[in-house]
Structure formats: C-alpha cells, structure tokens
C-alpha positions as CSV (number, residue, x, y, z in Angstrom):
1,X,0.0,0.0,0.0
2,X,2.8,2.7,1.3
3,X,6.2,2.6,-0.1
4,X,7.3,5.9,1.6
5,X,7.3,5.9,4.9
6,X,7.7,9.1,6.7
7,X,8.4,9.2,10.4
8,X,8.0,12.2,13.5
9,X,10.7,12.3,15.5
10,X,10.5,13.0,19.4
11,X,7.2,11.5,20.9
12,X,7.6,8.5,17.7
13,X,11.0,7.2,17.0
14,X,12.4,8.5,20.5
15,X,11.1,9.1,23.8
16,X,13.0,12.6,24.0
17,X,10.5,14.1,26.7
18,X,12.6,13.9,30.1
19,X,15.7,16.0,28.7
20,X,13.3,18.5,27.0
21,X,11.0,19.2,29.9
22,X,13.9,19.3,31.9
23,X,16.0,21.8,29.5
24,X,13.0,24.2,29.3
25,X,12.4,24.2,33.1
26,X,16.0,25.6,33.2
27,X,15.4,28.1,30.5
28,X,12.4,29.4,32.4
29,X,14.0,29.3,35.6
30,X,17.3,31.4,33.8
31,X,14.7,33.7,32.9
32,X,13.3,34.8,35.7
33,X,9.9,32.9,35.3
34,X,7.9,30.6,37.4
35,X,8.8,27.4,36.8
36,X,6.0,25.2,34.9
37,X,4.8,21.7,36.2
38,X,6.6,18.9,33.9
39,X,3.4,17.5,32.7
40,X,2.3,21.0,31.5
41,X,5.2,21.3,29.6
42,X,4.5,18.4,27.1
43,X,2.5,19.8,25.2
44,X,5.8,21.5,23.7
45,X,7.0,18.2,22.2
46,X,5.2,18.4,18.5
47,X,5.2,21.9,17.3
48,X,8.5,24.7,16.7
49,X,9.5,25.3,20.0
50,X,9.4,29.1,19.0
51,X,5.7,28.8,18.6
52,X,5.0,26.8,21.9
53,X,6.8,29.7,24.1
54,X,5.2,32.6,22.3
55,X,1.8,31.1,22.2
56,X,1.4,28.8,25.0
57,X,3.4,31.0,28.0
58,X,2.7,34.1,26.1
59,X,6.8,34.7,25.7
60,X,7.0,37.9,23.5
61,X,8.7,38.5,20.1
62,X,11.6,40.4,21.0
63,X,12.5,37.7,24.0
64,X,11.5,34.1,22.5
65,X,15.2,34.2,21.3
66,X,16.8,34.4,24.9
67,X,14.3,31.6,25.8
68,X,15.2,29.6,23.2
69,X,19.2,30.0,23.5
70,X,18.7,29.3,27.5
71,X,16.7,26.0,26.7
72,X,19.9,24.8,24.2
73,X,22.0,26.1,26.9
74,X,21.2,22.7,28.8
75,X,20.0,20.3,25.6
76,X,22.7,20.5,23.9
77,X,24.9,19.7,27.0
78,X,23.0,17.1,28.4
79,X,19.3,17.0,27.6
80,X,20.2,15.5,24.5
81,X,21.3,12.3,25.9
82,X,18.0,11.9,28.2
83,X,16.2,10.1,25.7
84,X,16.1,6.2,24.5
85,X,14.4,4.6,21.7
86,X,10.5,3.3,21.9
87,X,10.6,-0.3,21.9
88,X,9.9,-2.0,18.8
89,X,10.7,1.1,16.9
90,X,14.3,-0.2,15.4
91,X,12.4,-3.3,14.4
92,X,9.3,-1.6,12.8
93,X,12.0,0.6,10.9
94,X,14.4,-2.7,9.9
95,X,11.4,-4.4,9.0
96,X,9.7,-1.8,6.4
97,X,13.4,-1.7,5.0
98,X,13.4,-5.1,4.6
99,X,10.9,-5.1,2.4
100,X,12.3,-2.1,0.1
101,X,10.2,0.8,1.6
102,X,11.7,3.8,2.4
103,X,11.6,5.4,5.7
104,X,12.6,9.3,6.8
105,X,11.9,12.0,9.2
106,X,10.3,15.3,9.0
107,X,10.4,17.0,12.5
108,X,9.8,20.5,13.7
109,X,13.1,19.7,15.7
110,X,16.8,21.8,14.5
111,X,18.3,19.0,11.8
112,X,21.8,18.7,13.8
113,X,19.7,17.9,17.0
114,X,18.2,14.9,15.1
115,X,21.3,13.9,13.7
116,X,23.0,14.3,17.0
117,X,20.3,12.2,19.1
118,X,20.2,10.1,16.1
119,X,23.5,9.3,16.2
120,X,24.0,8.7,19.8
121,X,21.5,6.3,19.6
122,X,23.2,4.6,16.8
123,X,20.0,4.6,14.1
124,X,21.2,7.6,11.6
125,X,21.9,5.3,8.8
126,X,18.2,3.5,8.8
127,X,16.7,6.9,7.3
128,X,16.9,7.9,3.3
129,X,16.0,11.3,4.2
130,X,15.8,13.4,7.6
131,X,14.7,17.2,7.5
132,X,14.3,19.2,10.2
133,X,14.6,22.9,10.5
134,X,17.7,25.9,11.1
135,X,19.3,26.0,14.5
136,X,18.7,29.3,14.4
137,X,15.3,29.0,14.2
138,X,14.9,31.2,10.9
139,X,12.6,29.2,8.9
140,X,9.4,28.1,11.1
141,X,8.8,25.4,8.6
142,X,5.3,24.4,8.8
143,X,5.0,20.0,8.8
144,X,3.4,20.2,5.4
145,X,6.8,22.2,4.1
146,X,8.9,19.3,6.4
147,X,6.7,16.3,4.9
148,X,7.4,17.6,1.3
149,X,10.5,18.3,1.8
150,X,10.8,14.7,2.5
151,X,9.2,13.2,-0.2
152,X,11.1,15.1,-2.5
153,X,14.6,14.1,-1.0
154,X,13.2,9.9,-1.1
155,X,11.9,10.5,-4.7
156,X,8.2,9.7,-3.6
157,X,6.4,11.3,-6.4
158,X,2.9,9.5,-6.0
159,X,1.3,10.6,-2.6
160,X,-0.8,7.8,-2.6
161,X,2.2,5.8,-1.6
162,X,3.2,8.1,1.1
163,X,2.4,7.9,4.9
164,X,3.0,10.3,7.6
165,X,3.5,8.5,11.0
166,X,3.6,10.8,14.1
167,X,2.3,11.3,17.8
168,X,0.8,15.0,17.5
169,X,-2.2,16.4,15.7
170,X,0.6,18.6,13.7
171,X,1.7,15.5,12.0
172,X,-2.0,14.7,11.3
173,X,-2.4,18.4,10.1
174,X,0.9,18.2,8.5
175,X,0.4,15.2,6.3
176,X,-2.9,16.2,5.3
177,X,-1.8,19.7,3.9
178,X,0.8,17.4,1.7
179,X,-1.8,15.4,0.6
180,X,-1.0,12.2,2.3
181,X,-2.2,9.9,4.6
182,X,-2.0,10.0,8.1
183,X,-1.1,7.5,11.1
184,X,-1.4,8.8,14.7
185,X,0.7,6.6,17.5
186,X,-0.6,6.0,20.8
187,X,3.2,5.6,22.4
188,X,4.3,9.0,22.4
189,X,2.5,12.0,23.8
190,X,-1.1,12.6,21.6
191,X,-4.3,10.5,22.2
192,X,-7.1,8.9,20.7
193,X,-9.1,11.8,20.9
194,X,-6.6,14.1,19.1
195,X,-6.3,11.9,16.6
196,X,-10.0,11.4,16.2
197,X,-11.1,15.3,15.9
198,X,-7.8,15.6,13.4
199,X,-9.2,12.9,11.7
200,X,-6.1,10.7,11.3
201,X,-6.6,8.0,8.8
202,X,-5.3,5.4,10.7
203,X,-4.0,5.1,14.5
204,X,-1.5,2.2,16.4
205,X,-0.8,1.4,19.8
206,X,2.2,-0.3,19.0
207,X,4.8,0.0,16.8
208,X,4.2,-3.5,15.2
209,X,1.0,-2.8,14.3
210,X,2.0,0.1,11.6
211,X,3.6,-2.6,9.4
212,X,0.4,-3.8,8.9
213,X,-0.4,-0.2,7.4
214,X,2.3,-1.3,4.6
C-alpha cells in the first residue's frame, strides 16, 4: 500500500520528553519565570518550539530568542542524551526496510539535534532522508513544508504511496496539507481523541501494528 514511509521524530521514534521538559524548566527558571509543572510542559513536544513559548506562555517576540538560546544552553549539554528509543521502533524501521520501503523523518526539531540524538542512539543510517529545520530558528517550517521536503529528498512522487506516522495532531495536520495519509501513535504524547477530531486515517498502539499499514 505505502512505499514511503515518513516518520515524527520525538514522541515517535524516541522518547526525548525527560531531557526536553527538563532543559526548558531551566530556560524558564534562567529567565526569571515561574517554573512550569513537567506535565504541563508536554505539550511542547510536537510543534516549533518558538511557537510553543510565544503562544502557550505568552513569551514575546523580542525575548523568545533568549528563551530559546537558555533551553539549548542545557540540551545541547546534556538534555540530549536523556532520551532512549521506543521499543519496537528499530524493528518496525528494519522491518519496512526489509521489504524495500523507504523510511525518513520530518520533525519540527533543528536538523543537527536529530542527527545528533540520532547518532547517539546509533539509528542515523536506517533513514533515506531526515529534514528538520535551522538551529537558528529562521525558517518556522510548517510539517506540510517538512513532509514535502521529505518526499522530494526519497523520490516519492505518488502521494498515494506516502504515509505520515507521528504522535501530534501537527503531523496529522501536517500530512494532510501534503496530501498524504495519516497514522497517529498511541506511544508517544497525543491521544485517541486528538487523533479522532484531526481525523487521522489510521491510528497504532504499538509499533508493530503500523507494518500492517504497509
């Protein structure tokens, strides 16, 4: 059915929540701000990180940069490395490129943070294609952009035999302004119900189960 498949990276491939929550905790703590509750902070794994401070903590145009360069201060140190892989994940991905379908990743995350977690976990060379955005955070690429972007770089030409695989409604969002179809993950850090009012095409609980899809 799919012979592109195109992955989200933190909250699908990796579980990169700990060292994130915990590297913007110390960026709003560097600031001067009160500190959020952890489980608040999730909901800024999925979109740009610029957008999460600016319209979730109401963080203001001509500051958002400071927050952001604090946050790094600490991920790029040691947030980084407080991650692992979701189990099954490596075998899902060996599995669909067993059977000659391509696999990459289009994440809202800065490209040489993927390729840095990526390669500390040892799986960089399993993707034909990973796209992210600038470290400097001058293109707020939208997940449609990061999808197509993508599919251009792993030759998919027929979006029919494309599909997006993430934990967030942006990836549902995302692949739907590309034209694509859709598959929400119950493992990382959206829900059934996301997925439902986005109106994912298809949704897993387990990794194994999106094979299937394919």
């Amino acid at each position: 059915m799919f012979r592109f498949v195109i992955f989200d990276f933190d909250g699908t491939v990796v579980d990169t929540g700990e060292g994130i929550i915990r590297s913007l905790q110390y960026s709003f703590e560097q600031m001067g701000r009160e500190v959020p509750d952890m489980s608040d902070l999730k909901k800024f794994i999925g979109p740009p990180i610029h957008y999460s401070f600016t319209h979730y903590y109401n963080v203001s145009e001509a500051e958002v940069g400071e927050y952001i360069k604090k946050y790094r201060e600490r991920y790029t140190v040691k947030g980084i490395y407080e991650c692992e892989l979701y189990k099954g994940i490596v075998e899902l991905i060996d599995s669909l490129k067993a059977r000659g379908i391509k696999v990459g990743i289009a994440s809202s995350k800065p490209l040489r943070l993927i390729y840095n977690v990526a390669d500390h976990l040892g799986i960089t060379e399993k993707f034909d294609a990973v796209v992210g955005v600038r470290m400097d955070d001058s293109n707020h690429s939208t997940k449609t952009g990061l999808i197509l972007e993508a599919m251009e770089l792993m030759g998919a030409r027929d979006k029919n035999e494309v599909l997006m695989v993430g934990d967030r409604l942006y990836d549902i969002e995302g692949a739907k302004g590309a034209g694509v179809k859709s598959c929400g993950v119950l493992w990382g850090y959206g829900s059934q119900e996301e997925f439902r009012e986005y109106d994912a095409d298809f949704t897993v609980k387990e990794p194994c189960e999106t094979l299937k899809l394919v």
